[in-house]
mmCIF file of the N, C-alpha and C atoms, coordinates in Angstrom:
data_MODEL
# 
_entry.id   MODEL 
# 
loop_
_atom_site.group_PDB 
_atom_site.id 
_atom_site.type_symbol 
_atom_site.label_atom_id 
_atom_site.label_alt_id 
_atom_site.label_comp_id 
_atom_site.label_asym_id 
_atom_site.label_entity_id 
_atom_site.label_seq_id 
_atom_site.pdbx_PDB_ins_code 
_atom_site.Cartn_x 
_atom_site.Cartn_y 
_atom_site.Cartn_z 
_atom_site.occupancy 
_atom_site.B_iso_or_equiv 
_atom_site.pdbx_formal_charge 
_atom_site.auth_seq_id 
_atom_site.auth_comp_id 
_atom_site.auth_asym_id 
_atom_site.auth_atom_id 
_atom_site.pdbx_PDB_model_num 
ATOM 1   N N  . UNK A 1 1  ? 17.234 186.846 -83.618 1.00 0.00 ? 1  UNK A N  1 
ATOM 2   C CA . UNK A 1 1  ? 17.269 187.717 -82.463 1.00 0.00 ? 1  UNK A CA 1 
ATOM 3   C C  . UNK A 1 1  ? 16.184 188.779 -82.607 1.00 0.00 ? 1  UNK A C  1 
ATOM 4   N N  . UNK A 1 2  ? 15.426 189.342 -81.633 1.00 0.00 ? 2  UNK A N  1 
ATOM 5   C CA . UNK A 1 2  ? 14.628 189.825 -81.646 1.00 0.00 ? 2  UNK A CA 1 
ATOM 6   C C  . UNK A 1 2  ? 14.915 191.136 -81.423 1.00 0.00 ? 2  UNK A C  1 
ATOM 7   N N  . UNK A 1 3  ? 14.305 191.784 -82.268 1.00 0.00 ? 3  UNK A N  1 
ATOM 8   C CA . UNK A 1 3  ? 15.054 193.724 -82.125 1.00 0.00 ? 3  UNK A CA 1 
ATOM 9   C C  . UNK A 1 3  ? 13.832 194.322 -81.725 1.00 0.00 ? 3  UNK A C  1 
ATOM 10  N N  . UNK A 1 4  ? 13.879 194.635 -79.948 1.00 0.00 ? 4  UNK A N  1 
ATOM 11  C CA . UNK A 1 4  ? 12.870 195.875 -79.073 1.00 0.00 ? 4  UNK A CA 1 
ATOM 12  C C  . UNK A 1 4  ? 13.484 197.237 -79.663 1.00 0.00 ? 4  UNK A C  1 
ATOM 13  N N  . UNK A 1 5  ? 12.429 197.942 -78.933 1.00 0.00 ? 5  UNK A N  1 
ATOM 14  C CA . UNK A 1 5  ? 12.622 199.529 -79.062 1.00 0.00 ? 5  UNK A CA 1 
ATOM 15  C C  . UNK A 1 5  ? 13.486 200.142 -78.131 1.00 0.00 ? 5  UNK A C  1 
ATOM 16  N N  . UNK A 1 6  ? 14.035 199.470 -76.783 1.00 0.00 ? 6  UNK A N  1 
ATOM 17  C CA . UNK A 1 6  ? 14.894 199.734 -76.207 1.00 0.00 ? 6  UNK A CA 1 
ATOM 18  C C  . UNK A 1 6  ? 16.178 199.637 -77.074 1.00 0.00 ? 6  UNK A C  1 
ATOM 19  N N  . UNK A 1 7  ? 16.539 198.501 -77.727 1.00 0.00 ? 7  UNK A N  1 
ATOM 20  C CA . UNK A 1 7  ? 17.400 198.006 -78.417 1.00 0.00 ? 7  UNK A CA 1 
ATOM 21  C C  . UNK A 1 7  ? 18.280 199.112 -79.967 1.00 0.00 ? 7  UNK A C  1 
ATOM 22  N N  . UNK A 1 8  ? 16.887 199.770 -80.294 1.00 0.00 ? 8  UNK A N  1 
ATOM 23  C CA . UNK A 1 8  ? 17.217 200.281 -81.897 1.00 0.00 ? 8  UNK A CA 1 
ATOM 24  C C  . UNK A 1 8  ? 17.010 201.870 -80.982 1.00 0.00 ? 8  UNK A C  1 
ATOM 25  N N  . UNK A 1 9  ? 16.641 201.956 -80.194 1.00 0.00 ? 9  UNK A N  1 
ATOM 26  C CA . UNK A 1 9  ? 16.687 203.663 -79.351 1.00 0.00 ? 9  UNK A CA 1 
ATOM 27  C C  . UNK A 1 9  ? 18.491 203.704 -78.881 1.00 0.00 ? 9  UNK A C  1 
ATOM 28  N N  . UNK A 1 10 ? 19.112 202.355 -78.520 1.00 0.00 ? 10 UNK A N  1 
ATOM 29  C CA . UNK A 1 10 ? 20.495 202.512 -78.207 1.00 0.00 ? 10 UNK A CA 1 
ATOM 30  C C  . UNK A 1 10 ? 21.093 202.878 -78.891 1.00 0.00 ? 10 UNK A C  1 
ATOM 31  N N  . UNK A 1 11 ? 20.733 201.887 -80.622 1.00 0.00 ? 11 UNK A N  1 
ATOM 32  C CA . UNK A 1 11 ? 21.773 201.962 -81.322 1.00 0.00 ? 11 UNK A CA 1 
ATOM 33  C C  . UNK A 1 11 ? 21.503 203.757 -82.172 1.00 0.00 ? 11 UNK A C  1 
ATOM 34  N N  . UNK A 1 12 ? 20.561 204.366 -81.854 1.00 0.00 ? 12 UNK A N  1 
ATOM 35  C CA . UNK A 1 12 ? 20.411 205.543 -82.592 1.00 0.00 ? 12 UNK A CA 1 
ATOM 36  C C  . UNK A 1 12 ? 20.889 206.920 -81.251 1.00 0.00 ? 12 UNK A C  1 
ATOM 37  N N  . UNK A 1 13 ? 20.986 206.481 -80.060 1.00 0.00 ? 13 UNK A N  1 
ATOM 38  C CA . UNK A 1 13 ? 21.473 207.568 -79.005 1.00 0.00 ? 13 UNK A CA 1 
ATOM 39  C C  . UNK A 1 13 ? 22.752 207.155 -78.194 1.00 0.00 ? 13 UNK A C  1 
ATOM 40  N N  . UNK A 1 14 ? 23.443 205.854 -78.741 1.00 0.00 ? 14 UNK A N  1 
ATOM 41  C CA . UNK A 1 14 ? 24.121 205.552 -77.631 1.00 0.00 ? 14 UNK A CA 1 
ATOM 42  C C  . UNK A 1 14 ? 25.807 206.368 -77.724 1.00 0.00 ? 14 UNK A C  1 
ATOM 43  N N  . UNK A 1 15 ? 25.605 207.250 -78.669 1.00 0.00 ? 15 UNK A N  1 
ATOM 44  C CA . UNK A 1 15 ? 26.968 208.213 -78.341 1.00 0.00 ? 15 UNK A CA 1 
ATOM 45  C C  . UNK A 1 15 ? 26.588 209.663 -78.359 1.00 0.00 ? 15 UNK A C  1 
ATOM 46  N N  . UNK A 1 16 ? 26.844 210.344 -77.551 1.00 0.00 ? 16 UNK A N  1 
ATOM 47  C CA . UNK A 1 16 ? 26.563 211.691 -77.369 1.00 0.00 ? 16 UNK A CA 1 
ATOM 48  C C  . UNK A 1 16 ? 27.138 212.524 -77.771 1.00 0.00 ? 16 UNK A C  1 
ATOM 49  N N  . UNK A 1 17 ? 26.463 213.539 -78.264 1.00 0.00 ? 17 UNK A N  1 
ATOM 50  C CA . UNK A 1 17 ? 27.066 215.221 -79.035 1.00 0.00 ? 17 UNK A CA 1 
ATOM 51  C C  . UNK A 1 17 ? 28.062 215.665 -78.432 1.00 0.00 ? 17 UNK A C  1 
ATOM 52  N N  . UNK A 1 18 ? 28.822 215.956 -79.318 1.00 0.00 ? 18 UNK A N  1 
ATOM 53  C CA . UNK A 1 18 ? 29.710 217.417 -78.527 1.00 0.00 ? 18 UNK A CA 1 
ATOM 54  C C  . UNK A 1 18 ? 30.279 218.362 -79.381 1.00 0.00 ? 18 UNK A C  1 
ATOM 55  N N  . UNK A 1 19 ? 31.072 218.970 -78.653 1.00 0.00 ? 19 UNK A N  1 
ATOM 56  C CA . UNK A 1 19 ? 31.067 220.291 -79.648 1.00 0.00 ? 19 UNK A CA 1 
ATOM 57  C C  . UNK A 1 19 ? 30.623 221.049 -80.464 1.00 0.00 ? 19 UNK A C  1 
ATOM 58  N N  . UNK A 1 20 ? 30.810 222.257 -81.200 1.00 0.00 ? 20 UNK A N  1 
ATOM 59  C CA . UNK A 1 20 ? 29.953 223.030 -81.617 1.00 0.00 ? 20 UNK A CA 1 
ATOM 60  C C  . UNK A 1 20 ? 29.556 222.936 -82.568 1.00 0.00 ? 20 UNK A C  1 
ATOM 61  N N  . UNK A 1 21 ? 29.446 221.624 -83.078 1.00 0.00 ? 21 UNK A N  1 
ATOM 62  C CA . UNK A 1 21 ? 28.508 220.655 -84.136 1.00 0.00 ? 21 UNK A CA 1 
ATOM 63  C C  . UNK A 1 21 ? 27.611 219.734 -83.167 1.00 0.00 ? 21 UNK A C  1 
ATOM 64  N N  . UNK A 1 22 ? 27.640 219.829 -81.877 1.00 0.00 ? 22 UNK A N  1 
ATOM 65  C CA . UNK A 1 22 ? 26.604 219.312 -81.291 1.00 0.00 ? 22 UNK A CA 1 
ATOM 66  C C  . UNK A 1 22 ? 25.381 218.893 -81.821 1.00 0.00 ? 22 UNK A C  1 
ATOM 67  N N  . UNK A 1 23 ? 24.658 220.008 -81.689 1.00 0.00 ? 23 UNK A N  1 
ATOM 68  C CA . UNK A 1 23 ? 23.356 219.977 -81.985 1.00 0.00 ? 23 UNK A CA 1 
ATOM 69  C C  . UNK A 1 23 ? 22.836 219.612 -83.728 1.00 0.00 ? 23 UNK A C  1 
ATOM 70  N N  . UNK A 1 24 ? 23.440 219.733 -84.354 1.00 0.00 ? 24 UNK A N  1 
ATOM 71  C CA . UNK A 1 24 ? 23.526 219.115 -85.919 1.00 0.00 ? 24 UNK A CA 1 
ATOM 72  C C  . UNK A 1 24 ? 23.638 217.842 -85.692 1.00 0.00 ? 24 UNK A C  1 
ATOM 73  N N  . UNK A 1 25 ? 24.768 217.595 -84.992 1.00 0.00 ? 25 UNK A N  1 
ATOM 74  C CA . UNK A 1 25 ? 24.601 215.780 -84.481 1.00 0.00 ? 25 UNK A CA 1 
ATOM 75  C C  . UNK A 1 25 ? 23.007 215.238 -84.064 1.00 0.00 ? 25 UNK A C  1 
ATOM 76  N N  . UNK A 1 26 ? 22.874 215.483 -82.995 1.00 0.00 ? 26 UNK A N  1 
ATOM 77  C CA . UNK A 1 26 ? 21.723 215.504 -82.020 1.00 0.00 ? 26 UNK A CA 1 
ATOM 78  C C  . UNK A 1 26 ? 20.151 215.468 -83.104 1.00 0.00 ? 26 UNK A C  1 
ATOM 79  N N  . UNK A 1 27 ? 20.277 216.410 -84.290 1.00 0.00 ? 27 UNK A N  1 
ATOM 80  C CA . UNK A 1 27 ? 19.275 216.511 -85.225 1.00 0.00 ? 27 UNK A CA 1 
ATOM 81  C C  . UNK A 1 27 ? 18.720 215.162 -85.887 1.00 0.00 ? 27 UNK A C  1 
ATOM 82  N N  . UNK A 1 28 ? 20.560 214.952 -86.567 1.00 0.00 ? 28 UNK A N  1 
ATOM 83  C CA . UNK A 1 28 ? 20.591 213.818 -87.499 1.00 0.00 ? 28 UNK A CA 1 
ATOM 84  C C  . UNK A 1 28 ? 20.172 212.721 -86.719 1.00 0.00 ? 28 UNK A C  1 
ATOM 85  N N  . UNK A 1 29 ? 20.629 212.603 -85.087 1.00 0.00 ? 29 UNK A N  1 
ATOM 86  C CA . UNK A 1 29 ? 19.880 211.490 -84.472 1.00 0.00 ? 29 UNK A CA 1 
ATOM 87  C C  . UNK A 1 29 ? 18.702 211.194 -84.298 1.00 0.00 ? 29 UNK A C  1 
ATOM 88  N N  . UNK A 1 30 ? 18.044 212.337 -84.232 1.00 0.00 ? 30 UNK A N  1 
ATOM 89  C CA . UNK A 1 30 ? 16.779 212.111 -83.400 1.00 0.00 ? 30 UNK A CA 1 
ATOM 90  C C  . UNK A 1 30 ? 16.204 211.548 -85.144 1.00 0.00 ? 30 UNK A C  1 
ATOM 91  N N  . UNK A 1 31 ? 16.078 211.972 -85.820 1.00 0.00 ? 31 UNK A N  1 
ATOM 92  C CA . UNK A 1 31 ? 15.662 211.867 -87.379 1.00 0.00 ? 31 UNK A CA 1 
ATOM 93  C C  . UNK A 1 31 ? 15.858 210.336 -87.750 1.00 0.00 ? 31 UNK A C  1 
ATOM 94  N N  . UNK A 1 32 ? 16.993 209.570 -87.787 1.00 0.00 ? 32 UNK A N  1 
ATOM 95  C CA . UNK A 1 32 ? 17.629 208.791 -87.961 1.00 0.00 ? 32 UNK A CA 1 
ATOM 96  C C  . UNK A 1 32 ? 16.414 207.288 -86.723 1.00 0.00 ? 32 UNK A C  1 
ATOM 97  N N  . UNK A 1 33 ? 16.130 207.861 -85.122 1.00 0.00 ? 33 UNK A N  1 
ATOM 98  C CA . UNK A 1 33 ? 16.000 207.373 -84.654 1.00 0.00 ? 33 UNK A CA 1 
ATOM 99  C C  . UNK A 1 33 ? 14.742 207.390 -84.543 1.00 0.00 ? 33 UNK A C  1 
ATOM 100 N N  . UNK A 1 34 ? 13.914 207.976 -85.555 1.00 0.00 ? 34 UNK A N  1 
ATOM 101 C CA . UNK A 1 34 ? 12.112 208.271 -85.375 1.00 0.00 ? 34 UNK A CA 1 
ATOM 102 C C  . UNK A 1 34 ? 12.020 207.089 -86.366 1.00 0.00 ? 34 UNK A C  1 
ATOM 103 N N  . UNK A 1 35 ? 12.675 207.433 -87.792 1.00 0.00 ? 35 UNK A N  1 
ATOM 104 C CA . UNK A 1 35 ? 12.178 205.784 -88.321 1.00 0.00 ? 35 UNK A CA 1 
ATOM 105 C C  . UNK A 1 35 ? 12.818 204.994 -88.038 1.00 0.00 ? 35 UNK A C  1 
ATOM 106 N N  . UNK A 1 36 ? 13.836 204.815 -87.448 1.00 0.00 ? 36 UNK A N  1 
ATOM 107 C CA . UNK A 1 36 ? 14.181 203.750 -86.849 1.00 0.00 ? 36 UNK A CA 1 
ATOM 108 C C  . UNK A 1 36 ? 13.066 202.407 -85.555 1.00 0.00 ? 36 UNK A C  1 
ATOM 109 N N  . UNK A 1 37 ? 12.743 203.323 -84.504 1.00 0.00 ? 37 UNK A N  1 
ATOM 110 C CA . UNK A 1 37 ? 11.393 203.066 -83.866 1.00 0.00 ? 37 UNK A CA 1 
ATOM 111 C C  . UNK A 1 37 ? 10.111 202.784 -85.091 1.00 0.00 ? 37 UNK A C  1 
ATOM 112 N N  . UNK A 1 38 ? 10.015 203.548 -85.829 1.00 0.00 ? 38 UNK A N  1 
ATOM 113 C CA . UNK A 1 38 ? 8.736  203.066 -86.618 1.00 0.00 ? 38 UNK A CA 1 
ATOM 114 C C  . UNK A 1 38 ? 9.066  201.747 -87.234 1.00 0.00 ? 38 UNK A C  1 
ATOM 115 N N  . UNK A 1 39 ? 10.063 201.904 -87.940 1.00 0.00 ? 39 UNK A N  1 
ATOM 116 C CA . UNK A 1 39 ? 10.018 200.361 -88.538 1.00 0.00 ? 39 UNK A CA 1 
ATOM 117 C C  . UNK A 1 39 ? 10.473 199.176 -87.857 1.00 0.00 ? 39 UNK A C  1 
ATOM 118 N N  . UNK A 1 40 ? 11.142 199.479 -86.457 1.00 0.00 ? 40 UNK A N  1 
ATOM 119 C CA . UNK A 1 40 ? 10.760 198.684 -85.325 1.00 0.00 ? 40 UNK A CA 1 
ATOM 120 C C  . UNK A 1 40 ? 9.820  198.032 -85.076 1.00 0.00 ? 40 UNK A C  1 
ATOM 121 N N  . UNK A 1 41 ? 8.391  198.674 -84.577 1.00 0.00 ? 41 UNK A N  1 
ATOM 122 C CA . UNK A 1 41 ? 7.004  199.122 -84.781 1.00 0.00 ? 41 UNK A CA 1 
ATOM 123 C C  . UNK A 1 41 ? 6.473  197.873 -85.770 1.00 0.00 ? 41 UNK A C  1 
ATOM 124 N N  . UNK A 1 42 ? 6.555  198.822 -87.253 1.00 0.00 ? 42 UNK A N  1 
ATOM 125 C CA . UNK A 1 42 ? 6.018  198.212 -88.102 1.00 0.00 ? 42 UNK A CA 1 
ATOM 126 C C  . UNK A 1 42 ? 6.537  196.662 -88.705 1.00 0.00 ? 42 UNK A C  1 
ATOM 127 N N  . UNK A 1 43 ? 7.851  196.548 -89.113 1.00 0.00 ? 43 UNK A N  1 
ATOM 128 C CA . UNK A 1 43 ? 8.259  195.480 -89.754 1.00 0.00 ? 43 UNK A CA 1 
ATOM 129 C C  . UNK A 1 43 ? 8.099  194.115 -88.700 1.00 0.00 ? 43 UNK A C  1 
ATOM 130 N N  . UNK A 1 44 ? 7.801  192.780 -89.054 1.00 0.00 ? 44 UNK A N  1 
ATOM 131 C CA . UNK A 1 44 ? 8.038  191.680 -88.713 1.00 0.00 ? 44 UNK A CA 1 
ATOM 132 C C  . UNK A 1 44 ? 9.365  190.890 -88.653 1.00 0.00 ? 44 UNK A C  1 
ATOM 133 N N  . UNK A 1 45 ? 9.599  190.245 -87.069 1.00 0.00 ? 45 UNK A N  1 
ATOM 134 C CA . UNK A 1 45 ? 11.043 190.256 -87.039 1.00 0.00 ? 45 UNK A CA 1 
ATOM 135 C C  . UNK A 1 45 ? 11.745 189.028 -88.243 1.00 0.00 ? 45 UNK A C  1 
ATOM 136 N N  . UNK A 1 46 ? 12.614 189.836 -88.781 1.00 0.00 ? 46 UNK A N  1 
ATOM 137 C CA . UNK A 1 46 ? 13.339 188.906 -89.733 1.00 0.00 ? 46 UNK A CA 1 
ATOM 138 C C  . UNK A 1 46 ? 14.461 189.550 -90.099 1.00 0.00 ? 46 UNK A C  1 
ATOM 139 N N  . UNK A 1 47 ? 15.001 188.675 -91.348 1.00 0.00 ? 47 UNK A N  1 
ATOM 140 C CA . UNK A 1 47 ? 16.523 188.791 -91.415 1.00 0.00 ? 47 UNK A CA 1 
ATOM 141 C C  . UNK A 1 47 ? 16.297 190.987 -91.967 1.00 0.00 ? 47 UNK A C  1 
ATOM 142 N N  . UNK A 1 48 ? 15.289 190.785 -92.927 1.00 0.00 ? 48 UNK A N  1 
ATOM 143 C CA . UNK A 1 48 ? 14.961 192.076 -93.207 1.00 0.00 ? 48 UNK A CA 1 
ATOM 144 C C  . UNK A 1 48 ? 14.854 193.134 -92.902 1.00 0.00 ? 48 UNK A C  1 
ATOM 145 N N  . UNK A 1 49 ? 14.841 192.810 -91.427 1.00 0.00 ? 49 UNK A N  1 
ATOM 146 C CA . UNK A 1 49 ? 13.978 193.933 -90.686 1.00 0.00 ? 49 UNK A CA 1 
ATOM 147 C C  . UNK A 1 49 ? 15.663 194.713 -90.123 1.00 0.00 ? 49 UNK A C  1 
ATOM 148 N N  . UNK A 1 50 ? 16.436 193.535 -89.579 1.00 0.00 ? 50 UNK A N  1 
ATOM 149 C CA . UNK A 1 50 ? 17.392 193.794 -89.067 1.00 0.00 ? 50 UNK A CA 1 
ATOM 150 C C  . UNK A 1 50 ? 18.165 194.438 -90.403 1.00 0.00 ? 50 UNK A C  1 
ATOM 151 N N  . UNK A 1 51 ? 18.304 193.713 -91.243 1.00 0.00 ? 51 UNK A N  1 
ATOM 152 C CA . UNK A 1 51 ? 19.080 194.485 -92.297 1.00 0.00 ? 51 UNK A CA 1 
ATOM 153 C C  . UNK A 1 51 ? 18.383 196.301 -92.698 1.00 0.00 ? 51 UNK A C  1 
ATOM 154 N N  . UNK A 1 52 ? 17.264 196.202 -92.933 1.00 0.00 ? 52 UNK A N  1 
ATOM 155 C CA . UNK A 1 52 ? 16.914 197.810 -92.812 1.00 0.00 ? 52 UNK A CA 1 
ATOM 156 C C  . UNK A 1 52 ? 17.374 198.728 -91.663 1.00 0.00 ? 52 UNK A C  1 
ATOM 157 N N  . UNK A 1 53 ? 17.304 198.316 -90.130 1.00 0.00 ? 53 UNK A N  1 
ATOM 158 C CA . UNK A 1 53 ? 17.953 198.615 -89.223 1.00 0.00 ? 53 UNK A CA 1 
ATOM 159 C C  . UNK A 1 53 ? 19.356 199.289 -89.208 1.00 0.00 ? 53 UNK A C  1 
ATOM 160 N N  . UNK A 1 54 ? 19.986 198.263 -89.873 1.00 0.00 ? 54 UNK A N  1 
ATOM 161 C CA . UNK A 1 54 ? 21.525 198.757 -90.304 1.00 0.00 ? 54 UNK A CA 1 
ATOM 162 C C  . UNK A 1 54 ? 21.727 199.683 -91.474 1.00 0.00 ? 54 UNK A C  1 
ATOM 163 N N  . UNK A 1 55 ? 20.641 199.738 -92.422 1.00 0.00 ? 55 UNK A N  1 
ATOM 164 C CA . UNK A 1 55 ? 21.136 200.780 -92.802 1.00 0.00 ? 55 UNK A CA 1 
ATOM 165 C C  . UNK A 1 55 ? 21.012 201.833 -92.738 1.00 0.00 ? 55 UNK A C  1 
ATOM 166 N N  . UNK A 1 56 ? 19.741 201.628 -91.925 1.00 0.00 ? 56 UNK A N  1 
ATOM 167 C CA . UNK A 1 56 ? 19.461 203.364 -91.115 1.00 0.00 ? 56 UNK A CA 1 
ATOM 168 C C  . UNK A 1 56 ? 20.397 203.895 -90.320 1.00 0.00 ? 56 UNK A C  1 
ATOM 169 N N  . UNK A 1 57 ? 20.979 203.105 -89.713 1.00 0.00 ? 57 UNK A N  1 
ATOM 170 C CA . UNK A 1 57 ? 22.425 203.364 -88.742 1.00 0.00 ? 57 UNK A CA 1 
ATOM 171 C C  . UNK A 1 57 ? 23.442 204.258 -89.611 1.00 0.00 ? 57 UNK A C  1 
ATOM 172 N N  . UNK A 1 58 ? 23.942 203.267 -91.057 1.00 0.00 ? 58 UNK A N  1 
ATOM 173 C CA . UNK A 1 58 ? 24.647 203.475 -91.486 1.00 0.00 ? 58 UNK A CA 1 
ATOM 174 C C  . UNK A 1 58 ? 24.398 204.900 -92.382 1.00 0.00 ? 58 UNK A C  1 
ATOM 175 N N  . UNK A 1 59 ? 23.299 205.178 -93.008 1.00 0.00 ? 59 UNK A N  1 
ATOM 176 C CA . UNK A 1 59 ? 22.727 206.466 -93.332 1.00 0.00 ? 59 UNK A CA 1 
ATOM 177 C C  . UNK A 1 59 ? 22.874 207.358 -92.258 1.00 0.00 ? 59 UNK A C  1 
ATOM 178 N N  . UNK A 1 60 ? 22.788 206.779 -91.088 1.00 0.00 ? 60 UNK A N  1 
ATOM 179 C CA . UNK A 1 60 ? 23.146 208.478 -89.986 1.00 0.00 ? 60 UNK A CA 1 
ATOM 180 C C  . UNK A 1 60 ? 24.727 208.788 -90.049 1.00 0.00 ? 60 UNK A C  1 
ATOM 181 N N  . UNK A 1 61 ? 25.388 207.274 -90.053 1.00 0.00 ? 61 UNK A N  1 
ATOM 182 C CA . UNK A 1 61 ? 26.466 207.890 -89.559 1.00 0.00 ? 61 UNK A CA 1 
ATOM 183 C C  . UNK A 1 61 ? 26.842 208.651 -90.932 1.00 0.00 ? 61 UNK A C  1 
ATOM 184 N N  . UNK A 1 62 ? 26.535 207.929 -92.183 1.00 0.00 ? 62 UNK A N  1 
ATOM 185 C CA . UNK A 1 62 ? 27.061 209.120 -93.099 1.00 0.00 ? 62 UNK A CA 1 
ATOM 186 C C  . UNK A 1 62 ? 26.784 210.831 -93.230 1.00 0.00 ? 62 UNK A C  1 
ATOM 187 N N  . UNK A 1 63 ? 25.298 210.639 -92.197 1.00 0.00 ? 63 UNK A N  1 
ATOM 188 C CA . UNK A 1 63 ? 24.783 212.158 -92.202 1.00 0.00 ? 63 UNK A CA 1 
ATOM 189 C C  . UNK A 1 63 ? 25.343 212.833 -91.118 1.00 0.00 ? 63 UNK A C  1 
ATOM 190 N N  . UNK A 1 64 ? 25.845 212.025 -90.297 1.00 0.00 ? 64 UNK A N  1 
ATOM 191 C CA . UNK A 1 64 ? 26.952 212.835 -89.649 1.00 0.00 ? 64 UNK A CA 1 
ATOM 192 C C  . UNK A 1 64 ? 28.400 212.937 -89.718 1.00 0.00 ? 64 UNK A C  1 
ATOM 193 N N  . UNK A 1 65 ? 28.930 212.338 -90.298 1.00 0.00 ? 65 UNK A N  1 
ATOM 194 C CA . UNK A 1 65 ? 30.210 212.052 -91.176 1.00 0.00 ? 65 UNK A CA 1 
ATOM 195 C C  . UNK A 1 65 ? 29.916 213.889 -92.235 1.00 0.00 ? 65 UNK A C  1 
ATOM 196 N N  . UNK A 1 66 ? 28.754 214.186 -92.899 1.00 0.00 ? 66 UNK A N  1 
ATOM 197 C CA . UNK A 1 66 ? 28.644 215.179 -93.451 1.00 0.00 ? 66 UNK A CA 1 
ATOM 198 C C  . UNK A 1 66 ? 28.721 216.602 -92.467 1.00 0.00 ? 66 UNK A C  1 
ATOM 199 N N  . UNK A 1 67 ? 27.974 216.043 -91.552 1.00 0.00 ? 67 UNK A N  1 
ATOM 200 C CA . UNK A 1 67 ? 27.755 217.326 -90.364 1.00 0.00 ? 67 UNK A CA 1 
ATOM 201 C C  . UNK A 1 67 ? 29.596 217.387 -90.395 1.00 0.00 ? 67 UNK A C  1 
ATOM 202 N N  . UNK A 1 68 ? 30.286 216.756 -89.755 1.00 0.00 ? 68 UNK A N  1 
ATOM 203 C CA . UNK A 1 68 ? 31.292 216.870 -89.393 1.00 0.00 ? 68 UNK A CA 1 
ATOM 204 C C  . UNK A 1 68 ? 32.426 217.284 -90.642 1.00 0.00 ? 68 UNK A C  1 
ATOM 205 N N  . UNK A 1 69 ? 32.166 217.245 -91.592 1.00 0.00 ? 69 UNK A N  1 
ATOM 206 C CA . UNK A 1 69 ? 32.875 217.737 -92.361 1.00 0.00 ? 69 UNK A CA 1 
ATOM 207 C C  . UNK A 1 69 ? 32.868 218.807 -93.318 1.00 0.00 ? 69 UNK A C  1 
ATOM 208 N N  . UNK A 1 70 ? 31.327 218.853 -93.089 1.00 0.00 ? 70 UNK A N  1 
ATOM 209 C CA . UNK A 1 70 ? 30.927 220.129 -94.293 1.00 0.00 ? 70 UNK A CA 1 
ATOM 210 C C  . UNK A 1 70 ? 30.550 221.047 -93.693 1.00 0.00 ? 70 UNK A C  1 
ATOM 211 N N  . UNK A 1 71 ? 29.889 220.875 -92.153 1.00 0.00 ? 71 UNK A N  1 
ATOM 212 C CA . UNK A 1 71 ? 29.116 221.666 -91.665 1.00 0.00 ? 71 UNK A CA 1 
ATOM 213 C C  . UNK A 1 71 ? 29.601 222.709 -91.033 1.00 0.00 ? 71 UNK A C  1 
ATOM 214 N N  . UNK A 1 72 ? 29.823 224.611 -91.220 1.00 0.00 ? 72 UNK A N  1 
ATOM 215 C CA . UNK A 1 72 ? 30.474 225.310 -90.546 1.00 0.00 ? 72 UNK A CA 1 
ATOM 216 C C  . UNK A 1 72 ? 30.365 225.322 -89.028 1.00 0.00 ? 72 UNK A C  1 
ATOM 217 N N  . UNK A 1 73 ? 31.166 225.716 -88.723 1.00 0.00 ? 73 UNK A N  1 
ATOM 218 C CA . UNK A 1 73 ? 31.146 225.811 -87.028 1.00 0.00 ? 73 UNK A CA 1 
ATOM 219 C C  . UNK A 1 73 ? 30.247 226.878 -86.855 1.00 0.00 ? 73 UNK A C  1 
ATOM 220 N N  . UNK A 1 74 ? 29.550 226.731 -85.745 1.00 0.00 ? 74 UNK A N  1 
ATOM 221 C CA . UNK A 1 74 ? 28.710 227.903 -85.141 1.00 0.00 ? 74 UNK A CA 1 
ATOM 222 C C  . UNK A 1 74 ? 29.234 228.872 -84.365 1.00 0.00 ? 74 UNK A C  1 
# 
């Protein structure tokens, strides 16, 4: 299956901030979703490419799993 930039921009924005950890969310995404697009970009499609994919996913959600638990309220 072939992974566009429409495709890996979903999987890095497709749930939205809220509350007053918002914007800590919103950070870790955009971060999460810059190399995500690059190695979009760069890598050749394969089993590899997709597997790096996922773990960039999975690295955000842990960095927001942190926001949400460590991070004081504003």
């Amino acid at each position: 299956m072939a992974t566009d930039r429409n495709e890996v921009a979903n999987r890095f924005t497709f749930h939205p901030a809220t509350g007053d950890k918002g914007a800590a969310h919103d950070h870790v995404r955009q971060a999460h979703l810059e190399i995500g697009l690059r190695m979009c970009d760069m890598l050749p499609e394969s089993r590899e490419k997709a597997l790096c994919l996922t773990a960039i996913q999975e690295a955000m959600m842990w960095a927001n799993a942190a926001v949400a638990a460590h991070l004081p309220p504003h």
